[in-house]
N, C-alpha and C positions, 0 to 999 in steps of 0.2 A: 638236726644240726643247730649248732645255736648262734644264734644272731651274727652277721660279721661288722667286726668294730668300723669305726670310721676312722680316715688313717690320720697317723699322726705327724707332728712336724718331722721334717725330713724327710719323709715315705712316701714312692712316686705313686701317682693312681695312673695303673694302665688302663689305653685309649684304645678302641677298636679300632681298626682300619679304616673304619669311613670316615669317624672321626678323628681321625688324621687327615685323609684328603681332604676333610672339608675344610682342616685349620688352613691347610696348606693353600688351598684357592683363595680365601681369605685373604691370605697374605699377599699373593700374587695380586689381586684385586687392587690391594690399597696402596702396592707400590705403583703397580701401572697408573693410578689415578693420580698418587704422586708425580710421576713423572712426566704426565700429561699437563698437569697443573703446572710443572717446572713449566715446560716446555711453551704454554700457552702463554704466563708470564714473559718468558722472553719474547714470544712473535711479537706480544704488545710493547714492550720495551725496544726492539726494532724495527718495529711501525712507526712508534713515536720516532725514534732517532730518525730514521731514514728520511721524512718528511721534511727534515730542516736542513737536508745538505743540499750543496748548491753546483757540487760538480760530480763527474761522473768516479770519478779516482776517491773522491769522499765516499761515492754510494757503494760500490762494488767491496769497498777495502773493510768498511763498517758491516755489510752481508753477509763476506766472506767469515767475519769473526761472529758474527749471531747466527750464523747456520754452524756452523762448528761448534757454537756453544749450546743449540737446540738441542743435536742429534748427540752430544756427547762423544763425536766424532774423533777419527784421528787428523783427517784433511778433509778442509772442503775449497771448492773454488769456485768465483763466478765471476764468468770471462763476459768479454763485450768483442762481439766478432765484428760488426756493421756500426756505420755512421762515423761521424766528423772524428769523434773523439778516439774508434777503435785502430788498430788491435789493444786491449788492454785488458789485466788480468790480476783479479784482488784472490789473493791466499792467506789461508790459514792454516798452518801445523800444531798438533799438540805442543805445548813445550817450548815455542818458538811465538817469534813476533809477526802481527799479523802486517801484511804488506800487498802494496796495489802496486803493480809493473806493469811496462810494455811486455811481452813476453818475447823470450828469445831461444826459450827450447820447445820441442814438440809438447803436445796434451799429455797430461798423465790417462786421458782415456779419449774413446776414438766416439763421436757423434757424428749425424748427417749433415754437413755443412749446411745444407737447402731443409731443414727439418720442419717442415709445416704440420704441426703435429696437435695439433688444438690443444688442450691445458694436459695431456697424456704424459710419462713419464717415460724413463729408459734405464734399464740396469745394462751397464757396462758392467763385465768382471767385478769386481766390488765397489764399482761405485752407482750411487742412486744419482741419475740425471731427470733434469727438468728445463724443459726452456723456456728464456727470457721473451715474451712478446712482443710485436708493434703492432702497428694497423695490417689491416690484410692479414693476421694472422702467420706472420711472418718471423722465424727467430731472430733475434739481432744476439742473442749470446745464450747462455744458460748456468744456471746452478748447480752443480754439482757435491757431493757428501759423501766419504768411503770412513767405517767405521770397523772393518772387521766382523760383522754380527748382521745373520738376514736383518733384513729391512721387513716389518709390518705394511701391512694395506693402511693404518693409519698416516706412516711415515712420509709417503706417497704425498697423502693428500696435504701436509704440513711444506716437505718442501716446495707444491707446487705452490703452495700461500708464499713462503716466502720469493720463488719466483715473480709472483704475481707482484709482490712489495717490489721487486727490481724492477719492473715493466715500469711501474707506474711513478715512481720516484725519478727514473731515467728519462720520460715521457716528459713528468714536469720540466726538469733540468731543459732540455729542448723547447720545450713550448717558452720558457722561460728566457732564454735566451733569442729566441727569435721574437718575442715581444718587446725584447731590451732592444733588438737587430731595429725592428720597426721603430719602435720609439726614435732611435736613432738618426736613422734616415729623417724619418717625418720632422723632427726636430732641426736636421739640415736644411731637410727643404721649405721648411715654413719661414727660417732664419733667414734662408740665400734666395727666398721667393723678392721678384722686384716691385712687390704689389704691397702696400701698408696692412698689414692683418691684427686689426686689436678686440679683446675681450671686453664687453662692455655690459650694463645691467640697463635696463630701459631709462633707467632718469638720467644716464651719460655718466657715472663712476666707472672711470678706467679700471681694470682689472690686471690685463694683460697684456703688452704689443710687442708686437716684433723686431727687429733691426730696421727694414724699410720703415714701419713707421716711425722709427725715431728721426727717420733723416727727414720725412714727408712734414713732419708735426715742430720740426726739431726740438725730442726729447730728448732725456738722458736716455741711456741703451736700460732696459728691462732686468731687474734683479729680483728674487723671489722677498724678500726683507722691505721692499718699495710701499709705499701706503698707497693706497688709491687713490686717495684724491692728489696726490703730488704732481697727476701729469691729466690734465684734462681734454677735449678738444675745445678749437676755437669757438669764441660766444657766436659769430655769424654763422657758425653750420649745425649748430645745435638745433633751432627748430625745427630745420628741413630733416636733420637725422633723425629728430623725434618722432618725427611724421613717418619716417622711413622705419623705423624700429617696430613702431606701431601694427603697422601692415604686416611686418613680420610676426609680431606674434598674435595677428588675429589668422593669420595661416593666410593671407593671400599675397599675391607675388608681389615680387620686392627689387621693382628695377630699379634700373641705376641712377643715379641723381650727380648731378653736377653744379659744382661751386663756385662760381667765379671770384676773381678776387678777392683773396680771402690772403690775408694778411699773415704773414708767417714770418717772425726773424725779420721783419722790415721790410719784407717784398709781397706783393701782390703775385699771386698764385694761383692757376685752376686745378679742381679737385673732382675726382670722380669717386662715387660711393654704391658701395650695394652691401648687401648684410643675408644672414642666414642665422637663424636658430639653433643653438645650443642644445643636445638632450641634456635633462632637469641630473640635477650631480646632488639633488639635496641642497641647493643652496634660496636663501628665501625668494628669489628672483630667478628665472631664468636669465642665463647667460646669450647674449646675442654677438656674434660673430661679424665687426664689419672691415670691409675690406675697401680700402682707400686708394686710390691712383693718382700720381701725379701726373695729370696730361698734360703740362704748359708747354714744355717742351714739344709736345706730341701735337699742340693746336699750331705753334707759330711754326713748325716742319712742314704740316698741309699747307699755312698759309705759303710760307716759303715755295712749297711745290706748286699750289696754285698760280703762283707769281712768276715761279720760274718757263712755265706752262704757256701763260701770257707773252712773258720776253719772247720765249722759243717761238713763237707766230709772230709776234711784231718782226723778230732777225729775219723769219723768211721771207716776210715782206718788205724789210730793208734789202736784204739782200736781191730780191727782185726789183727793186726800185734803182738800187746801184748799178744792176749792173745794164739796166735798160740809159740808166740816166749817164754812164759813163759814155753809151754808145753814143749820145745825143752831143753828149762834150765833145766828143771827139770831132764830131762833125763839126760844130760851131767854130773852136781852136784850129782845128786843120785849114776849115775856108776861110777863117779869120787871116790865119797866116799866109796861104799864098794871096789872099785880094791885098794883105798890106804890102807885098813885095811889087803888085802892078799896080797901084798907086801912082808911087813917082813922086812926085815933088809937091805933090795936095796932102799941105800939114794936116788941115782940119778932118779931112779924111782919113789921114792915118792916125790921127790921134785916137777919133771914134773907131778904127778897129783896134786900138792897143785898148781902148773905153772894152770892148768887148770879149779881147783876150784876158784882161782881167777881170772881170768876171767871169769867164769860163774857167780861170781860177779858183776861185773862191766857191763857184759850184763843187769842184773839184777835191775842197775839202770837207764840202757837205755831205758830197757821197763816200769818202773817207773813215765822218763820222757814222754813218750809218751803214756801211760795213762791220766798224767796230762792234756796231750794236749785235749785228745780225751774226758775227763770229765768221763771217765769211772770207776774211782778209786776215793771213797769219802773219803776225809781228816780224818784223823782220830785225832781229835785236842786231846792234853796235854797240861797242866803246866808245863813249867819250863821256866827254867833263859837263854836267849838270849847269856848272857855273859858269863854262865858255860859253854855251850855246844862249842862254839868256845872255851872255854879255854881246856876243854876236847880232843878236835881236835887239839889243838895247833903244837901238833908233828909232824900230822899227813898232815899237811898242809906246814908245815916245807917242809919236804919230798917232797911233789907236785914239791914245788917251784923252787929244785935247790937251789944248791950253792950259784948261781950268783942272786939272787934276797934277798934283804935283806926284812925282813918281820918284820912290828912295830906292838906290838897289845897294844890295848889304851882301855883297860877295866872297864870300868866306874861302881862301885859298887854298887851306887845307883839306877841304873837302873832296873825297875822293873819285872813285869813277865809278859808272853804272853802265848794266846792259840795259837797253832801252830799245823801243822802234824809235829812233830819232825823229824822223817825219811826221812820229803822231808825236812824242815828246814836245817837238814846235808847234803843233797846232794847238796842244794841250796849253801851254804858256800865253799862247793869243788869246784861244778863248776864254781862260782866267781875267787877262785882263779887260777884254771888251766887259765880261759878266762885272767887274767892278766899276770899269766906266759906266753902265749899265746901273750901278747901285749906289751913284753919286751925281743924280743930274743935276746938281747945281754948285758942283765941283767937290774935291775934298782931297784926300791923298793915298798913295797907295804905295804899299813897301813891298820888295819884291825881294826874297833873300833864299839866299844857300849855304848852308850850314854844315859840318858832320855832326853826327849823332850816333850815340852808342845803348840799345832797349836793353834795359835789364830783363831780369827773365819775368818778373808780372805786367811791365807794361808791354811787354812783345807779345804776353800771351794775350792780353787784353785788345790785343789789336788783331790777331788772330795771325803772328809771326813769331819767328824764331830769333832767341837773344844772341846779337852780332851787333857790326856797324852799319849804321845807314847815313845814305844824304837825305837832309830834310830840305825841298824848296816848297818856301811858305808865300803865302800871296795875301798878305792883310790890308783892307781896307777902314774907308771907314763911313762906307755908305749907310743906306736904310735899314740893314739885316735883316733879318726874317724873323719868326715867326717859329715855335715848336714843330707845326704841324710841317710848315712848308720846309724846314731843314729835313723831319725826315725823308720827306719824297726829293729832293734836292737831284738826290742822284740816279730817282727810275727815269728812265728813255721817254722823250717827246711830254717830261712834266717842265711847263716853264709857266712864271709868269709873268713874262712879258706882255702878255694880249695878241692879237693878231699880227700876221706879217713879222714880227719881230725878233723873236726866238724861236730857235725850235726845238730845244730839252733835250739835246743832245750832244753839248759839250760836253757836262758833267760824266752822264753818262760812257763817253767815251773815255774822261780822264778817269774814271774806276774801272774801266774796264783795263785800259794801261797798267796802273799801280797792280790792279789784281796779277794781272797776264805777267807784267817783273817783278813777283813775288812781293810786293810793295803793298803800301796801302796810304789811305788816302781819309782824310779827318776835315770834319765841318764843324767850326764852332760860329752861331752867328745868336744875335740878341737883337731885336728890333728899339731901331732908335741908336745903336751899340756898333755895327760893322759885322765883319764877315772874314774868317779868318779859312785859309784852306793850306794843309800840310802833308805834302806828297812825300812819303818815305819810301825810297831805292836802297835795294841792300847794297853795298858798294861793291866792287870784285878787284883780283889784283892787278888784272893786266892791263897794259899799259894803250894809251889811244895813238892807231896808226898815221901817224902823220909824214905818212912819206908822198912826197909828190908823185902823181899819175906818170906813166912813162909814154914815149912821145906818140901820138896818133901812128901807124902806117901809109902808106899813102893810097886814099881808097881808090880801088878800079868804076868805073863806071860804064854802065850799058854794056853789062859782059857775061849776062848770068838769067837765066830761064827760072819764072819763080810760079806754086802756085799760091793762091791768095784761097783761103777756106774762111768764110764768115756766114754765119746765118741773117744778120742783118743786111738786106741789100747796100742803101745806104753807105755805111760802113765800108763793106768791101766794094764798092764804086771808089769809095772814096780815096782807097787805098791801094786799087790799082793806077787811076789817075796819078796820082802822088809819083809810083815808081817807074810807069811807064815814061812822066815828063822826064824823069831821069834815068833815059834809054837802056831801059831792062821791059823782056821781054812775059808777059799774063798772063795767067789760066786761072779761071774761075772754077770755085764750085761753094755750094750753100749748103752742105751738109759734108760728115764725115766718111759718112757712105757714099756720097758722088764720089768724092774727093779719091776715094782707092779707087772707082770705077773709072774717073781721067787719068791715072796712076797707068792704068793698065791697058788701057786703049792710044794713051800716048805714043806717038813715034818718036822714039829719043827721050834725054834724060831730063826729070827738074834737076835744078842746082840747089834752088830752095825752097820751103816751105813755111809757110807768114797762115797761120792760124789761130782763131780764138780760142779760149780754154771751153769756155759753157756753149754748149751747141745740142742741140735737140738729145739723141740716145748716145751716137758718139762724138767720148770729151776729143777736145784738140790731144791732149796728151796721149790718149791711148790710136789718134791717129797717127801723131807722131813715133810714139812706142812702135805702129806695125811697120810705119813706111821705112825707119830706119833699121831696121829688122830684116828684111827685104832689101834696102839701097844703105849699104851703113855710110857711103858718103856722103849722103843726103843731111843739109844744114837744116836746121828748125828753129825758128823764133815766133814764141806761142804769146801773142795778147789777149791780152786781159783786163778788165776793170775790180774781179774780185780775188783773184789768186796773186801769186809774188812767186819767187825765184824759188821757192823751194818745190815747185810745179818740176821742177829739171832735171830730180833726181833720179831719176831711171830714164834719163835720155841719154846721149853718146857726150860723152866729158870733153868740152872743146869745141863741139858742134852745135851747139844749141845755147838760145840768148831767151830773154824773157823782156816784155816791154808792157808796161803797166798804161790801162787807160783812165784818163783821158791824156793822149800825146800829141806833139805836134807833128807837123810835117816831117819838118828836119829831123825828130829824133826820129821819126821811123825809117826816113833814109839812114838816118849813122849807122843804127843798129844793123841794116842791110850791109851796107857797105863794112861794116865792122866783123862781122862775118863771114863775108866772101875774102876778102882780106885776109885774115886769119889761115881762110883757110887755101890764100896761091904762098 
């Protein structure tokens, strides 16, 4: 045979069959490796992207178009079935624009709702599923890809990469937003904290504070643009904070330290401090965290509580002194009264008992005053005119004064009317002016005025009232004055300085305790060397003062009426059956409120009335009167007292019942009897 040619251009050289297959693998080889490289490309190209979105509608909608563009698909989708943001659902169609919905038609393919299915996959009819993760292993949605063409065991593992990129993208999105969530909050509550919180470096360069600190420090409010040095702390807390900083960053504890008077804005201030440690941020110092408190407020409240704590024992010991010392009055006034009726015609003898009715007087409004204190005697407020009732008094204040002190009264007639206890109102007026006779022994003068006046709203708040009209009655002198120290205490209970025998630091205190109780208040300006000025402001009201004359007595019955007498003090009720039986009315005793129902019921026949004290051992007069008229509702009741008043009555029978205040005389405790029974033929 001879040689065969080699072929020429244009002439095919035939391939055997293998080699054929083997071109043919070849080619299959180097497309698949192409398309894997496509493919790979884009997972990293939607890795990247996916990492910088910031919501869930970004991440699904961006997936849904890089799974569809991986798998060369004709749809893919990936839904979000669970959390804040779901149902919601990013697609892609060939041909079409890619889109994230709420969704409002059924699935294009059917999964396990509850599908806990570890990183495992799911072919539905044509489409390849994969689910989206949380913790616990738990679906919150999945991926899905339908392409028309089996799906490889490679493809598998590709879309579960891409599931994986939605776990963890949608993961951050969540952690993300719940550290904005905290941020948030903490941000509120460090702002609306009532506690000063500033960021500080050990040599004291402000950093950072918060809203309470601006007010505690008074800074400007905190902006990130702020230089540090622009807001400092004060020079006097500096070393003791140094010293406090210190301890903090050698790690040993870091209690709390306090500032007195430290100067802020023009006022002297107490300050509490404590501090904590910063973890290290990189910055060349650690940061020290201190936290500042204004307690001044919070010191002069205890004191105030301590104080008011005091009062509360002093009152019940006033009011135990009142109402022992009223029964004593009563005794001396009562026998006063009838020894001056059997006298007769011995001046000098009835003079000395009139010598001793008044001062049983004058006791009368010491116990008065010391009710006031103890709070045991409620006001008993009236209408009338500020300015009549000193003019009424006028004489009588005269007299107080002396010779030697000249007295201007400046009665201002348009000044309106106040509710007041009138009875301490007058006592209030006396004892202003003895206190400035008192502040002028070697005479001087004293202006006595009543005025209207109208607080605006910062001087009424500054007084601790409401802006309206008030009457002002002022009592200026121009004695010795005082002294800083001694105006402030002016006005606590039993501070005088008279010395011995002389005062007993309880006028004042009663006319604040007035002003306060009639919504009023009451002002002390005094200068030693200077005088002493005092300004009682009553809010006015509209109504008018009753001045209508008393209507005529009845004509009283006597010796016609069965009474009993209930007193715990023997004494006392001696004293006060004597008194009625000379005025032929017939007595039954008893010394408590528990006798008293016990003669109640053992009685043959009926009382007419009942003549009781308020304070008695377990039961009050009132709630013995409450049983007995319960029981007898014609039964009359007139309940004495030296610390209660007429509003004791309110739950007795309306018409039946009187009230009579101690210390009294004779005769008013007959009137009242007789006023009474009267009443009630």
């Amino acid at each position: 045979m001879s040689p065969r040619k080699p072929p020429q251009n244009g002439e095919f050289k035939a391939q055997s069959p293998g080699q054929l297959k083997e071109a043919s693998t070849t080619r299959d080889a180097v497309r698949h490796s192409q398309r894997i490289a496509i493919q790979l490309h884009q997972l990293i190209a939607a890795s990247i992207t996916v990492t910088t979105l910031r919501s869930e509608q970004e991440i699904l909608k961006s997936l849904a178009g890089s799974t569809r563009a991986v798998f060369d698909a004709e749809e893919s989708v990936v839904s979000l079935d669970t959390g804040s943001a779901a149902p919601l659902r990013g697609v892609s169609r060939r041909g079409k624009k890619t889109i994230c919905e709420v969704p409002t038609d059924e699935r294009p393919f059917e999964y396990p709702t509850n599908w806990v299915l570890g990183s495992e996959t799911l072919l539905v009819n044509d489409w390849l599923v994969a689910p989206i993760l949380e913790r616990r292993e738990r679906a919150r949605g999945v991926v899905a890809v339908r392409r028309g063409v089996a799906f490889e065991d490679e493809d598998k593992e590709v879309l579960i990469l891409l599931a994986q990129m939605a776990s963890s993208a949608l993961g951050a999105v969540e952690l993300g937003r719940n550290v904005q969530s905290s941020e948030a909050r903490l941000r509120v509550l460090i702002e609306t904290a009532p506690v000063g919180i500033v960021e500080a470096d050990a040599d004291g360069r402000v950093r950072w504070w918060n809203r309470a600190a601006s007010h505690v420090f008074a800074w400007p409010e905190f902006s990130e643009g702020r230089a540090e040095l622009e807001s400092s702390f004060p020079e006097s807390t500096l070393p003791e904070l140094r010293e406090l900083w210190s301890d903090v960053l050698r790690g040993d504890s870091a209690d709390g330290r306090d500032f007195v008077d430290v100067e802020i804005a023009g006022k002297l201030r107490v300050l509490s401090a404590s501090a904590a440690l910063l973890p290290p941020t990189g910055a060349e110092t650690p940061g020290i965290l201190t936290l500042i408190d204004d307690v001044t407020n919070h010191r002069e409240l205890k004191a105030e509580l301590r104080h008011a704590y005091t009062m509360e024992i002093r009152g019940q010991v006033a009011s135990r002194i009142a109402h022992d010392f009223n029964n004593l009055l009563t005794l001396i006034s009562g026998y006063a009264e009838i020894l001056s009726s059997d006298l007769g015609d011995n001046e000098r003898a009835v003079q000395m008992v009139k010598e001793i009715q008044s001062t049983a007087s004058r006791a009368s409004m010491l116990t008065t005053q010391l009710q006031a204190i103890g709070r045991t005697r409620e006001p008993e407020l009236v209408v009338f005119n500020p300015g009549a009732v000193v003019q009424s008094n006028a004489e009588v204040l005269e007299r107080i004064l002396g010779g030697n002190i000249e007295v201007h009264f400046d009665l201002d007639g348009r000044a309106g009317n106040v509710r007041v206890d009138a009875d301490q109102f007058e006592q209030m007026i006396l004892n202003l002016a003895i206190n400035a006779r008192d502040a002028m022994p070697l005479g001087g003068s004293l202006t006595i005025a009543v005025a209207p006046l109208t607080l605006d709203h910062d001087t009424a708040s500054s007084l601790g009232l409401v802006e309206d009209d008030y009457v002002n009655v002022s009592f200026i002198d121009t004695g010795v004055g005082m002294d800083e120290e001694t105006r402030e205490h002016c006005f606590d209970p039993l501070f005088t300085t008279k010395g011995p025998f002389k005062g007993t630091g309880m006028g004042l205190a009663a006319a604040r305790r007035l002003a306060e109780e009639s919504h009023g208040a009451i002002v002390c300006r005094s200068e030693l060397g200077q005088g002493t000025s005092f300004e009682i402001k009553f809010p006015t009201v509209a109504e008018q003062v009753d001045e209508r004359s008393q209507l005529p007595v009845p004509e009283r019955p006597r010796g016609s009426a069965t009474i009993l007498i209930v007193d715990d003090d023997e004494e006392v009720r001696r004293f006060m059956s004597r008194i009625l039986e000379r005025n032929g009315y017939r007595i039954t005793e008893a010394d408590s409120g528990e006798q008293a129902l016990r003669v109640v019921e053992e009685f043959e026949g009926t009382f007419d009335l009942l003549v009781s004290d308020v304070v008695m051992g377990e039961m009050s007069g009132r709630d013995l009167a409450t049983t007995l008229q319960s029981k007898c509702p014609g039964l009359l009741v007139l309940l004495v007292s030296g610390t209660a008043n007429r509003s004791i009555l309110a739950q007795l029978n309306k018409g039946a019942s009187d009230f009579l205040a101690k210390p009294f005389k004779p005769s008013d405790l007959v009137d009242r009897v007789h006023d009474l029974l009267a009443h009630r033929s």
